[in-house]
N, C-alpha and C positions, 0 to 999 in steps of 0.2 A: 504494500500500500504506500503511497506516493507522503510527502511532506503535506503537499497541496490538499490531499484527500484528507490530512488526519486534521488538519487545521482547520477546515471546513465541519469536519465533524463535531469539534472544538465546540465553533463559535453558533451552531448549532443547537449545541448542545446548552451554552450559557444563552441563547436567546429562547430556547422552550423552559430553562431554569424562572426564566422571568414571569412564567404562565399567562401571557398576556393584560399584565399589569402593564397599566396607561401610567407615561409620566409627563406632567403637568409641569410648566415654570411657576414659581409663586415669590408671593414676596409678606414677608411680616418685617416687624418692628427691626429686627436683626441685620433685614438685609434679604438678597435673592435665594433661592434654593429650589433644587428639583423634587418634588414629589411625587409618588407613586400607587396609585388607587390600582386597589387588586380584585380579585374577581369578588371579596368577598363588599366590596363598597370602603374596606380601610385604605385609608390616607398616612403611608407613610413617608417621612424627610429619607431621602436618602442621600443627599449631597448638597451641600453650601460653596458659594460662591464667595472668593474676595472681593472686596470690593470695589477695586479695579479690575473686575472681569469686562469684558467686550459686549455687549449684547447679540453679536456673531458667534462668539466662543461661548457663551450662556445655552442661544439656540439649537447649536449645533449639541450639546451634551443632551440637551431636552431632548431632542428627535434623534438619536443614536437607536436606540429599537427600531423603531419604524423606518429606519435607511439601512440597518443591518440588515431589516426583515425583505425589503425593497430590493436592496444587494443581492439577499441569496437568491429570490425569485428570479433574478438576471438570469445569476448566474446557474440555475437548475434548467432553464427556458436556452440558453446557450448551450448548455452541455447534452439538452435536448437535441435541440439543430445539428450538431455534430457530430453527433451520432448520426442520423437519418444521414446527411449529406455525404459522410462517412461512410456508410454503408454497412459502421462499426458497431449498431445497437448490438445490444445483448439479446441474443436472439434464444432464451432456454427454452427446455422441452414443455409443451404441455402438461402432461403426467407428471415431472419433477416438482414443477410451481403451482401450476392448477389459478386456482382465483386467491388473488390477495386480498381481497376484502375479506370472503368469507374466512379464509385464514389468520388473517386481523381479529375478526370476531372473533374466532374460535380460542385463541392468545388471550381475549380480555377474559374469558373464561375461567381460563387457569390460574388455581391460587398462584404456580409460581412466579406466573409471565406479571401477575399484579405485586407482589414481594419487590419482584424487580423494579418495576415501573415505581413504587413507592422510594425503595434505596439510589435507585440513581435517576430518575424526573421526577422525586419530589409527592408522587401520590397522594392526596391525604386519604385518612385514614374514615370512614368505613373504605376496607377493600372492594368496591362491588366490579359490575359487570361494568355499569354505566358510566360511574367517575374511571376506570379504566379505561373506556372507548373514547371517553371526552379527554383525558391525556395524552391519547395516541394520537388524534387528531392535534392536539397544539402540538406536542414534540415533532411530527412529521408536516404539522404548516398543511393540513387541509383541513375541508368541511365536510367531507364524507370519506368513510373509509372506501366507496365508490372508487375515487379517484385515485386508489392505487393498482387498478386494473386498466384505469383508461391513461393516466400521466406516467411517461419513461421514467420521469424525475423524482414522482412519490415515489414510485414502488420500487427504484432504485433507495431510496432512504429506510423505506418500510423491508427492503432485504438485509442494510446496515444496521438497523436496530435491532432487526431478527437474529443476525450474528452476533451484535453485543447480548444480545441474548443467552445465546447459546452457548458463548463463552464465558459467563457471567455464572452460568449453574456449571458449566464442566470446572471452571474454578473455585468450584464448593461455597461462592456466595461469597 
C-alpha cells in the first residue's frame, strides 16, 4: 500500500472521527473561537484564536471539514475517472464480492463488526443494528449503503474498512 493511500486513509479517518459535527466561528467576551455543534445539538469551544489572527486564517480553520470533506470527494470522483479511462478499475468476480450493500448490512449485524466500529469510529454505545449503519455511512461519506454497489469510490472505501476489519479481529482486538 502506497504512502498516498495510507495518508488518505489517515485523514479519513480523522474526518469521520468528527461524526459530522458542524463548526461555527463565534465570538464572546474573550475574543474569536471555533465551535462545534455535534449530532447531539452540544456546543463545544474547540479552539481560540489570538488576537491578531486574520479573518482569512480564522475562516479558513472554520471551514477545514467541509474542504477536507470537499477535497476527498475530488479526489475519490478522480480516482474514479482513472480508472475507467485507464481501463485499470478493479474488475472482481461476482461470486467473491456479490452486493456491498447487503454485505454492509449484514457487518452492522455482527456484534463484532459493531465492537469494532465502536473502538476505532467512535460508536456510541447502545451497540445496535441502526447506530451501526448510520456510522458506516458517515465513516464511508454516503447516504445509502446503496451507493456502494453503484460508486467505484465507496465501495473501494467500504473494501478498506472491511480489511481494517478483518485485521482488527485477526489481531485479537
Amino acid at each position: 500500500m502506497s504512502a498516498e493511500v495510507i495518508a488518505l486513509r489517515r485523514i479519513r479517518s480523522k474526518l469521520a472521527a468528527l461524526d459530522g459535527a458542524q463548526w461555527f466561528r463565534s465570538t464572546d467576551e474573550r475574543g474569536e473561537f471555533v465551535e462545534a455543534k455535534t449530532r447531539n445539538g452540544e456546543l463545544n469551544e474547540i479552539a481560540r484564536f489570538h488576537p491578531g489572527a486574520q479573518p482569512e486564517e480564522i475562516d479558513f480553520i472554520v471551514s477545514a471539514p467541509e474542504m477536507v470533506s470537499f477535497l476527498l470527494k475530488l479526489v475519490d470522483r478522480a480516482i474514479s475517472k482513472a480508472r475507467q479511462v485507464s481501463g485499470t478499475a478493479r474488475q472482481r468476480p461476482q461470486t467473491r464480492e456479490g452486493n456491498f450493500a447487503a454485505e454492509a448490512a449484514m457487518k452492522c449485524d455482527e456484534p463484532a463488526f459493531k465492537v469494532f466500529l465502536e473502538q476505532r469510529h467512535g460508536l456510541d454505545r447502545p451497540l445496535t443494528k441502526d447506530r451501526a449503519a448510520e456510522r458506516l455511512r458517515s465513516i464511508l461519506n454516503i447516504k445509502s449503503r446503496k451507493e456502494l454497489n453503484e460508486n467505484s469510490a465507496a465501495a473501494e472505501r467500504w473494501r478498506d474498512l472491511r480489511a481494517d476489519f478483518e485485521a482488527w479481529k485477526r489481531d485479537g482486538r
